[in-house]
N, C-alpha and C positions, 0 to 999 in steps of 0.2 A: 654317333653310333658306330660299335668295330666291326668291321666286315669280317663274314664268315669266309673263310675260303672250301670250295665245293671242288671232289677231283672225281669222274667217271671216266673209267676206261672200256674200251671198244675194242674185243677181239675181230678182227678182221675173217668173217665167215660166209663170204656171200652176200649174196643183195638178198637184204631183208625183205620180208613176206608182213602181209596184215596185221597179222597177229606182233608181231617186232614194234611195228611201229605204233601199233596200238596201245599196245601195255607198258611198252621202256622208254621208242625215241618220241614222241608228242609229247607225254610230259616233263619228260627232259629236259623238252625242246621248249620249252613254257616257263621251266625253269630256270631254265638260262638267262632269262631277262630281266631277273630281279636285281635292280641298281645296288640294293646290299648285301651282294655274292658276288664273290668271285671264284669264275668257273674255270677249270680246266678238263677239256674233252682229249682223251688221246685215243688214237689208233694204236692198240698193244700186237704191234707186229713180231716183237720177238716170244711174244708167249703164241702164237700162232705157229711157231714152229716146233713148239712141243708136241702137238699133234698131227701137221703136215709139213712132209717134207718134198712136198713138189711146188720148185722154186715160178712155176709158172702161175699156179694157183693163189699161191702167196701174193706175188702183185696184184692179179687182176682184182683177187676180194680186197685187198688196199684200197685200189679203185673205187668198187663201186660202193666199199662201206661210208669211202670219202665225200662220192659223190651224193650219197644216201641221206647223210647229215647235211651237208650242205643245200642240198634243193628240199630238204624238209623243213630248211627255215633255219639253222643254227648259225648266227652269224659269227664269223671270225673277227669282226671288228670291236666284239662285246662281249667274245672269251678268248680263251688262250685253247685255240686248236692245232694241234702237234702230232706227228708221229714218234712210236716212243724212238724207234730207231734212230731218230737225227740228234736225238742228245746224250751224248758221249758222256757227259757225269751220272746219268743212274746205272748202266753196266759197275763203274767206277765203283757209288754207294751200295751196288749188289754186294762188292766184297768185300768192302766195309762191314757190312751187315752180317756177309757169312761166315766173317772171323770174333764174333759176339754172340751167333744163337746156336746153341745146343742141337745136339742132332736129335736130342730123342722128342726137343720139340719137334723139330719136320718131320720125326715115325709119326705126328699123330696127324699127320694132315689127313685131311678125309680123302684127297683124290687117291694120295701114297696109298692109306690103309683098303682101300677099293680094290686098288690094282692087284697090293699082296694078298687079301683076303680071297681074291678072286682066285688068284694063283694057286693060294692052298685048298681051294676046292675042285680046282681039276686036278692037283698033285703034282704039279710044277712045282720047282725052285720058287721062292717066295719072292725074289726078283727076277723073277723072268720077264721081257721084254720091259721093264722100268728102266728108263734114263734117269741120270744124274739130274736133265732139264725137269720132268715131271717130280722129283723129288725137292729138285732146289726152287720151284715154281713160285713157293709162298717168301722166297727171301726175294727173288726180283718184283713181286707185288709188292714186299713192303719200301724195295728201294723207288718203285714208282710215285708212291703215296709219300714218303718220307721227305723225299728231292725237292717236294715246293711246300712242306712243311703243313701237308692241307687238315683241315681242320674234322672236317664230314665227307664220307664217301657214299653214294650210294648204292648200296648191295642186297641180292639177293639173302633170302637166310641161310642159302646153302654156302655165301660164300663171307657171314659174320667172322667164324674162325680164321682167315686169313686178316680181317684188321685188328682181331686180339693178337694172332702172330707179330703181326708192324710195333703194335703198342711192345707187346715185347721187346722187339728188336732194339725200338727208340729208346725205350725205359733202360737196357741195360747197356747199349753206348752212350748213354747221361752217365750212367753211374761207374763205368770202368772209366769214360774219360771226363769226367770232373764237370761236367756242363750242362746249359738248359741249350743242349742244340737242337734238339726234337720235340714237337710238338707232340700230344699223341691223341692219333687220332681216333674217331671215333665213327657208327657204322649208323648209317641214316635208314632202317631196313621199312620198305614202302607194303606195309601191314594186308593192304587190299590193290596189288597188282591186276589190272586189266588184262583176261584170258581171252583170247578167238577161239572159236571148234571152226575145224577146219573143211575139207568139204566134203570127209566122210563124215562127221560128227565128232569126231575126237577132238582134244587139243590141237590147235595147228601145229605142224610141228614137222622141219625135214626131214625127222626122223621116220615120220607115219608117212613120207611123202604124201601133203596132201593140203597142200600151203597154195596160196595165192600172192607170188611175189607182186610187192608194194606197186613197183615199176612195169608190170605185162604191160606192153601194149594194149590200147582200147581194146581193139577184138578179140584178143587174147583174154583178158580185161572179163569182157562178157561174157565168153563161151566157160570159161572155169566160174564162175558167179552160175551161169544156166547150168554146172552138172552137179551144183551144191545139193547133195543126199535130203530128200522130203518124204514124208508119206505118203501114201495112197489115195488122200481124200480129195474126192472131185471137187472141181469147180461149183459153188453153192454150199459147199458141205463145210461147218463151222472148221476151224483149226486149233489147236492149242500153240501157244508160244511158248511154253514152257516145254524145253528140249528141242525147240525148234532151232538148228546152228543156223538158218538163213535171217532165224531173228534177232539171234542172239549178235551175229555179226552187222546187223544192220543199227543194234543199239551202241556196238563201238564207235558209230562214225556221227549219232543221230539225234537231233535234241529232242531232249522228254517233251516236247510236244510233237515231233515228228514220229518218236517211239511209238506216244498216245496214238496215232491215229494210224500208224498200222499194224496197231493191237485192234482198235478195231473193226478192220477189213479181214483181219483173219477171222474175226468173233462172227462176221457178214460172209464168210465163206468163200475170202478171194481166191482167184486161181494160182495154182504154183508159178504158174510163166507170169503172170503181173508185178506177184510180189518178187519175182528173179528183175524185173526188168526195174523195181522201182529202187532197191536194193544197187544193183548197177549203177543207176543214175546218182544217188546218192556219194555211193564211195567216189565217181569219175569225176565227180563235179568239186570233191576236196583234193583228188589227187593228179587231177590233169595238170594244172599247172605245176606243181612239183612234177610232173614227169617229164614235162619238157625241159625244167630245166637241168635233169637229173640228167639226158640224152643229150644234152647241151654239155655239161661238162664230161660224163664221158667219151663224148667226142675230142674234147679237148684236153688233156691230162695234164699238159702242161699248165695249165693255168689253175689244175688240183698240186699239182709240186709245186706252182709260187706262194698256194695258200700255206699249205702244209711249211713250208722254207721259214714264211714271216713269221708262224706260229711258233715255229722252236726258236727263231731269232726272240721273240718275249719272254716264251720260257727260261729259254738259258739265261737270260739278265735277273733272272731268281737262282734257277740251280748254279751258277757258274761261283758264284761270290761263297755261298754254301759249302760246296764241294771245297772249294780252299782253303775254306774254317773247318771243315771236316780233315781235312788233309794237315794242316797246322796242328789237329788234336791229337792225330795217332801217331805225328811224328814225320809224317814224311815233309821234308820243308826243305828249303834251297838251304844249301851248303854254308855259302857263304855268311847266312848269318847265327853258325851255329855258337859261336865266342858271345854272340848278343845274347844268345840265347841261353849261355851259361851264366853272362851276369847276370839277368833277369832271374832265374831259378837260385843263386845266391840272394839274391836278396832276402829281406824278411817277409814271410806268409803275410797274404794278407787278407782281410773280412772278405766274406763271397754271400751274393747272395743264391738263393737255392729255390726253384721254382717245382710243384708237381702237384699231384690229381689224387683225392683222398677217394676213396670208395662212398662217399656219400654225393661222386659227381660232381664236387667243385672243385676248384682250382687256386692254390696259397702259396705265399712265397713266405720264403725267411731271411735273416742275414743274419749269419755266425760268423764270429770272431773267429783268428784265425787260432785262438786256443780252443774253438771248439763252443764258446757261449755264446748262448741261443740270444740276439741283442732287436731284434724282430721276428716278430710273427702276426701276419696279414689274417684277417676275415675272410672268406671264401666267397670267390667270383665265380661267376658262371659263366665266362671265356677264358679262358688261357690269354690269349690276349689282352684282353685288362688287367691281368697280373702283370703280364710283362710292361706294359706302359705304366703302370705305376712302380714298379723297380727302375724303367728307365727316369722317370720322375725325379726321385729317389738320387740314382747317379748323377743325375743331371743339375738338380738347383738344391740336394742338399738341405738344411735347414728348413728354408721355406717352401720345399715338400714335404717334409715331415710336418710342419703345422698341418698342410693344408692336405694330408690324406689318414689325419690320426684318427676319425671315423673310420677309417678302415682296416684299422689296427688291433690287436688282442694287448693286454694292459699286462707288463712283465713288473711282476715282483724284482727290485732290485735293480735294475736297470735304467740310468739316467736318459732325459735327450741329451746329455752332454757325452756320454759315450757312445752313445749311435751317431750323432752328428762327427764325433771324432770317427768312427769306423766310412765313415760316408766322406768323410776328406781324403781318408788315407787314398781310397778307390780312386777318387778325381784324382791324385796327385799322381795314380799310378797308370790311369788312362792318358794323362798329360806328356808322362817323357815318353 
């Protein structure tokens, strides 16, 4: 079975509140443990600096976003958890990037077109106060995404059009520089996201100031739980749970048998202060132990920088080999073997095969001659990845993969095994000197 590769990124904003952890990191965090995925979690610290520039705020939410993940359960030993900052080749593939996409794709980014729409409605310059970082924002996403070549990301809907940006990006450095170096990826969008109202009834949200960070303190804990907005109706007097936020946030934490049965204690006319207190106990008794040892490592930061160190040491054993083949493609390459490099380009063209994504979804290779005829064409797989292993196949033994993946081949009027098999020698012989 081929493993999926999985990448979410993590603006560093603070210590997340209930509703965070309810709706994005617990399932996540759940997610993360499937043996056929491989995950990458990053801290996107330099996108953090698009919208703050106080450099003191920027650590500490590094912190406590680090610490947040990790005492929520995400282990580092069974993903690849990184800060983006410590790896030196996606700054690298930002510019890579920004010398292949179009600028009037970045006009259409929605944050860009926000800013300037907004701008022209108070009658500002259309870039007033817009940075170069807020406009170039969707090219270091897709160098984030690109760098370990991930397969699914998962994304809000507001933020799909930045992985069709990436697929662009990949799509046309494949095609100006000759190669399947880019995967492309594709946007996992989670249809029915888990909502909190917060403790006026709204959406939680820092915005409504009106959130219940994950990590209060117990009594901190209780007394925000105790000013959570209710009705009027006395103690005895039936309740509705429908628009009730004290219910609604106790169904985030609560199993449909425990739901069931303080549905009905409201129907019995419980008091506001019991159901505040059994609510309380509820969320305290999942998140005490995370909070200890959330307090534990912010105490301790250095042993969030050993985590974060080992993370991008695994990382970069993916992006560093990349970046080199990226760098080999546009040309920038050690001197010294630029005469090798001229006899290899005198020689004779040779068969290439050619990997990409048809709008029906799947994924097909081909290998053309180097005059140009079509000497393969694959059936369509449903990973990118099994295409590539059966080109490496292919490369590899020659012949007896060609018997043995002709089920998965399209039937070429004209075209011998004996001239694929010769286009499949020339390739060994040219992977050999």
């Amino acid at each position: 079975m081929s493993t999926t590769r999985f990448l979410t990124g993590i603006t560093p904003s603070g210590t997340p509140h209930l509703g965070n952890y309810a709706g994005m990191m617990r399932p996540a965090i759940e997610a993360s443990r499937d043996k056929n995925v491989e995950n990458f979690y990053f801290l996107a610290d330099y996108h953090a600096l698009i919208k703050c520039q106080d450099p003191e705020r920027v650590q500490r939410s590094t912190i406590e976003i680090a610490a947040s993940w990790l005492a929520a359960g995400l282990d580092p030993e069974h993903v690849t958890f990184y800060r983006q900052s410590d790896i030196p080749e996606i700054p690298e593939l930002t510019w890579f990037l920004t010398c292949v996409t179009g600028k009037g794709l970045l006009n259409r980014a929605h944050a860009y077109k926000a800013a300037v729409d907004k701008n022209n409605a108070s009658g500002s310059e259309p870039d007033d106060g817009v940075t170069a970082g807020l406009f170039m924002y969707p090219v270091l996403m897709g160098a984030d995404i690109l760098i370990f070549n991930a397969n699914k990301v998962p994304v809000g809907r507001d933020q799909v059009q930045h992985l069709e940006m990436a697929r662009d990006m990949a799509s046309s450095f494949n095609h100006i520089y000759g190669g399947e170096y880019f995967t492309l990826p594709e946007a996992v969008v989670e249809e029915s996201v888990a909502t909190l109202p917060g403790l006026d009834g709204r959406k939680m949200s820092k915005s409504y100031n009106n959130t219940i960070p994950l990590f209060a303190p117990r009594e901190q804990l209780k007394k925000l739980i105790n000013s959570i907005t209710t009705d009027s109706r006395a103690p005895g007097e039936a309740k509705e749970v429908e628009g009730s936020a004290l219910f609604q946030i106790y169904q985030g934490f609560a199993s449909e048998e425990e739901s069931a049965a303080l549905r009905q204690q409201y129907a019995q006319g419980i008091a506001w202060g019991d159901a505040k207190q059994i609510l309380f106990e509820r969320i305290d008794r999942e998140i005490a132990p995370m909070r200890e040892r959330y307090e534990y490592l912010i105490a301790h930061p250095a042993e969030l920088e050993e985590i974060l160190q080992a993370g991008a040491v695994k990382a970069r054993k993916l992006a560093t080999p990349l970046l080199q083949q990226l760098r080999g493609a546009v040309g920038i390459r050690n001197l010294a073997q630029a005469s090798k490099a001229k006899t290899k380009a005198a020689k004779a063209a040779l068969p290439q095969f050619k990997q990409y994504r048809e709008p029906d979804g799947q994924f097909y290779f081909k290998l053309v001659a180097a005059d140009g005829q079509l000497l393969l064409q694959s059936l369509g797989f449903a990973a990118p990845k099994e295409a590539g292993q059966n080109i490496a196949q292919l490369q590899r033994e020659g012949a007896t993969a060609l018997a043995a993946i002709k089920p998965r081949l399209q039937t070429l009027d004209g075209v011998s095994d004996d001239l694929v098999i010769q286009a499949l020698e020339q390739l060994r012989e040219a992977a050999e000197q």
